[in-house]
PAMI-349422 format. One record per atom (N, C-alpha, C, O): residue number from 1; x, y, z. Coordinates in Angstrom, 3 decimals. Layout:
<sites>
i, x, y, z
NUM, X, Y, Z $
...
</sites>
This chain:
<sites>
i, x, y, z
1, 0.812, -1.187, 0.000 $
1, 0.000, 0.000, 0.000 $
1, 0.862, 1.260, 0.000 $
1, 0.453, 2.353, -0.390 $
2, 2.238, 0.991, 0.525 $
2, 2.553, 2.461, 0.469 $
2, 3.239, 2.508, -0.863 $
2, 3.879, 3.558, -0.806 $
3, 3.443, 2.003, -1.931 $
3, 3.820, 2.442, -3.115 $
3, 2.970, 2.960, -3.640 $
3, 3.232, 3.013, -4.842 $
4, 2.020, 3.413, -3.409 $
4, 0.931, 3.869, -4.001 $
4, 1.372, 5.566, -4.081 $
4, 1.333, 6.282, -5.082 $
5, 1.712, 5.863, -2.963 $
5, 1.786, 7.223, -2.823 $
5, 3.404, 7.554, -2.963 $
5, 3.804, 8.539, -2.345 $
6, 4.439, 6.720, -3.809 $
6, 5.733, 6.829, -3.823 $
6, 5.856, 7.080, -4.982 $
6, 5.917, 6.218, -5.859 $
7, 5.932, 8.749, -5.239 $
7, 6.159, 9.119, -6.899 $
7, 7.522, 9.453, -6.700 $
7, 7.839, 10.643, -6.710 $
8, 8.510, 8.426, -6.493 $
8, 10.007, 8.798, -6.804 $
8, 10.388, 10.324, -6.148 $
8, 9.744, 11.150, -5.500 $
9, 12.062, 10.239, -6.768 $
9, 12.444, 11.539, -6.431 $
9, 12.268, 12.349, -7.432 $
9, 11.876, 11.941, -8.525 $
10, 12.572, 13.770, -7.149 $
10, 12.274, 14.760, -8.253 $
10, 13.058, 14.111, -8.886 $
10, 13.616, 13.022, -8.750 $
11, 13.036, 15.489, -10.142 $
11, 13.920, 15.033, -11.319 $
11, 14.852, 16.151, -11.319 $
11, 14.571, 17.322, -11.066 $
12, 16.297, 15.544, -11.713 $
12, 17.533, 16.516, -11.279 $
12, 17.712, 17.154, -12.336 $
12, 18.053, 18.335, -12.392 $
13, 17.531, 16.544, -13.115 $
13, 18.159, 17.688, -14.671 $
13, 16.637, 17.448, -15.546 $
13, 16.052, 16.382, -15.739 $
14, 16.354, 18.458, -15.864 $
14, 15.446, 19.037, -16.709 $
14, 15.834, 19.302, -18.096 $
14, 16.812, 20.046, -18.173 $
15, 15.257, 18.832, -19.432 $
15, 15.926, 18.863, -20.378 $
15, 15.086, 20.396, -20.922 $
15, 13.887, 20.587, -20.723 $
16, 15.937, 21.312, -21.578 $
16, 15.196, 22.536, -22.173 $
16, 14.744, 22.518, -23.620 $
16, 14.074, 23.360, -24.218 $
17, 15.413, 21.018, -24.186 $
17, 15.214, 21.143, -26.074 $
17, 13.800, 21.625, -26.473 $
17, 13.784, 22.541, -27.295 $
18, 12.381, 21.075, -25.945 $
18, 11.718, 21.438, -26.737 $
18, 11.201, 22.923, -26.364 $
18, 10.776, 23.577, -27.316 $
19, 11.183, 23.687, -24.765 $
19, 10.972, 24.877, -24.728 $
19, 12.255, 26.120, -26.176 $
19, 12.152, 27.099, -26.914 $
20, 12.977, 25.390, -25.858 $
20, 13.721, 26.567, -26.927 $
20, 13.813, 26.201, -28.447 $
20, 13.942, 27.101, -29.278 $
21, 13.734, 24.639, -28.882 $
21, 13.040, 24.539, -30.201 $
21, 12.018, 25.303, -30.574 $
21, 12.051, 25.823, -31.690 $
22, 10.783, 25.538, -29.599 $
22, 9.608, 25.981, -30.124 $
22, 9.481, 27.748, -30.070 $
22, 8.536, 28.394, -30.523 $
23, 10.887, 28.389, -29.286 $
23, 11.025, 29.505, -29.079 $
23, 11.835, 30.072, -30.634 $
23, 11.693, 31.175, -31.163 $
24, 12.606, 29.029, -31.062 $
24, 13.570, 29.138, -32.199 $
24, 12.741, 29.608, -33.161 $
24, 12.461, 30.757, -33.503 $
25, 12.244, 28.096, -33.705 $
25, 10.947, 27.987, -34.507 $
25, 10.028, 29.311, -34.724 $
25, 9.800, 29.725, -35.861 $
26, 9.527, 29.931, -33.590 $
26, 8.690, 30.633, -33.611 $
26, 9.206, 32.091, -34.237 $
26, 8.587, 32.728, -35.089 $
27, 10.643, 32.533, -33.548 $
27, 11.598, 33.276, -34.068 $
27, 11.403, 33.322, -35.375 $
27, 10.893, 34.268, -35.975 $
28, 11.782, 32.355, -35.830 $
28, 12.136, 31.989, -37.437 $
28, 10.936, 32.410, -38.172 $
28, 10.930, 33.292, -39.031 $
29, 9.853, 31.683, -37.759 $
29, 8.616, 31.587, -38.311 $
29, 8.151, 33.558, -38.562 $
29, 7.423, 33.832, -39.516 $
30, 8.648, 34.691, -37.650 $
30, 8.015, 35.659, -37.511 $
30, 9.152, 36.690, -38.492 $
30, 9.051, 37.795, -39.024 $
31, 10.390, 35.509, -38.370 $
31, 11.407, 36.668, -39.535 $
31, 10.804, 36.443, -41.162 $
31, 10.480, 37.385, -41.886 $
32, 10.739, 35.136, -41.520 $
32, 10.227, 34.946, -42.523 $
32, 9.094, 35.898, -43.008 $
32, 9.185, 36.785, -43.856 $
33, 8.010, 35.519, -42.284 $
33, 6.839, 36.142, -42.011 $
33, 6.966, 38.356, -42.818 $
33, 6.337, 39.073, -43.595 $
34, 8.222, 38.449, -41.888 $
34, 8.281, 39.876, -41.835 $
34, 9.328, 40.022, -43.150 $
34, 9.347, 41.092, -43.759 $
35, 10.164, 38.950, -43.549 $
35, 10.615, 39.758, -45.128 $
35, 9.802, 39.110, -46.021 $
35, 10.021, 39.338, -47.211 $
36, 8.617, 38.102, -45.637 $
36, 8.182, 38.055, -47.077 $
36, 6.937, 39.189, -47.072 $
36, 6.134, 39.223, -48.004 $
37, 6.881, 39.845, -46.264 $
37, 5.784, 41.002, -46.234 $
37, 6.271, 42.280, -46.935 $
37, 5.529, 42.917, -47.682 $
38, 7.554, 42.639, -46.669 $
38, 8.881, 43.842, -46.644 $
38, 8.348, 43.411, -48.396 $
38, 7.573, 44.114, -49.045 $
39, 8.937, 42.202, -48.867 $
39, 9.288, 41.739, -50.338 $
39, 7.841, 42.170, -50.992 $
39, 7.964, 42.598, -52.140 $
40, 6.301, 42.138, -50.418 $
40, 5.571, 42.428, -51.345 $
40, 5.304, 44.127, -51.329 $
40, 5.052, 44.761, -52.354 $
41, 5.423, 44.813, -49.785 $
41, 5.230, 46.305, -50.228 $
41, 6.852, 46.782, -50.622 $
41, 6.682, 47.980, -50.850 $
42, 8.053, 46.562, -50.789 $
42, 8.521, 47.021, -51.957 $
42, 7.840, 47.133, -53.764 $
42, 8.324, 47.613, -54.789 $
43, 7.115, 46.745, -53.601 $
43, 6.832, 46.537, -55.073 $
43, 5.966, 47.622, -55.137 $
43, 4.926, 47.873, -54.529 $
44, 7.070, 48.673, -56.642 $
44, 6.940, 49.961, -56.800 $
44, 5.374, 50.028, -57.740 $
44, 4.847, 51.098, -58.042 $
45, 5.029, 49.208, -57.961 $
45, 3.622, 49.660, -59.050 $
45, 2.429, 48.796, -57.877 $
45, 2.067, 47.627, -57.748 $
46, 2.158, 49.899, -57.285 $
46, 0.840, 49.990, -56.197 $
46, 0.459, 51.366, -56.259 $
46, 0.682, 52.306, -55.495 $
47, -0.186, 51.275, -57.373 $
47, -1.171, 52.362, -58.038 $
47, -2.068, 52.069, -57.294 $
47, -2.134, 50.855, -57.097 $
48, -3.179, 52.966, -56.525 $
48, -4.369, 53.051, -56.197 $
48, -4.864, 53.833, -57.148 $
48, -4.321, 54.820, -57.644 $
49, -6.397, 53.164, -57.512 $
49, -7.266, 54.032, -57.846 $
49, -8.888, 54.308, -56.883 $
49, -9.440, 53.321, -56.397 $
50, -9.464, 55.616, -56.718 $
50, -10.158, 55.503, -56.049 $
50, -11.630, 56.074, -56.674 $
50, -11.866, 57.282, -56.700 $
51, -12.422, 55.237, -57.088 $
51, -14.137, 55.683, -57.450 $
51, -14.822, 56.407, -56.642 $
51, -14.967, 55.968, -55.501 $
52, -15.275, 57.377, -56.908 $
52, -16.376, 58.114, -56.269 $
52, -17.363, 58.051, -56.201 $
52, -17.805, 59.183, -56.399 $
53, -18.452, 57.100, -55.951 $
53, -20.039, 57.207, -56.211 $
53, -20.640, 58.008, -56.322 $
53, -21.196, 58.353, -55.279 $
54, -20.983, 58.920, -57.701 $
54, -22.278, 59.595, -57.972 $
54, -23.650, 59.493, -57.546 $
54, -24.278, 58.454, -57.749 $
55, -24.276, 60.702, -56.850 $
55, -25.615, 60.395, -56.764 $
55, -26.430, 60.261, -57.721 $
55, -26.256, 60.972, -58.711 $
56, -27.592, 59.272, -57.689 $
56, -28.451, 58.848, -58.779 $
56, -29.533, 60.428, -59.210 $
56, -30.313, 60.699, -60.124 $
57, -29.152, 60.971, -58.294 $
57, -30.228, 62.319, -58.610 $
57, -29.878, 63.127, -59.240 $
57, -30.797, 63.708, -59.817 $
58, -28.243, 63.743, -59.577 $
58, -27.687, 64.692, -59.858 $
58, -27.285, 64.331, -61.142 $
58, -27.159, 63.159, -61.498 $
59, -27.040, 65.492, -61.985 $
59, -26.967, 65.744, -63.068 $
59, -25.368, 66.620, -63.544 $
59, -25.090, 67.785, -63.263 $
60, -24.434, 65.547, -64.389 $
60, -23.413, 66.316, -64.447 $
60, -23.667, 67.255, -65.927 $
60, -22.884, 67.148, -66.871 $
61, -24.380, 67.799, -65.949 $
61, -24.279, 68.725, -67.188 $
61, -23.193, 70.063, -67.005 $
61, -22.547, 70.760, -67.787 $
62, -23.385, 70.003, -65.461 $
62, -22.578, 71.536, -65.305 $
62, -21.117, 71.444, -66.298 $
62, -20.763, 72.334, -67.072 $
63, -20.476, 70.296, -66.088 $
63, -18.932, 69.933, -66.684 $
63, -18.786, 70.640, -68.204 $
63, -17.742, 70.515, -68.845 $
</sites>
């Protein structure tokens, strides 16, 4: 009966691989992220054009 409640000793060494794999990773994941964003607003032909909606009531004769 008393092994029941015998969860060993702690544990002495703690391994860190996957906390800082997933810190790496994530790193990585947010540089990418940020030059493939950089790579599309460099791109010099981002012409806006912007429409104006005319009212259906008005009359452009003045022009």
């Amino acid at each position: 009966m008393r092994d029941r409640d015998n969860y060993g000793r702690p544990e002495q060494r703690a391994s860190t691989g996957l906390p800082l794999s997933i810190m790496l990773l994530s790193m990585l994941t947010i540089a990418v992220y940020l030059i493939v964003a950089d790579a599309f607003l460099q791109n010099e032909s981002r012409d806006v054009a912007v429409y104006i909606p005319t009212a259906s009531g008005q009359n452009n004769a003045s022009e």
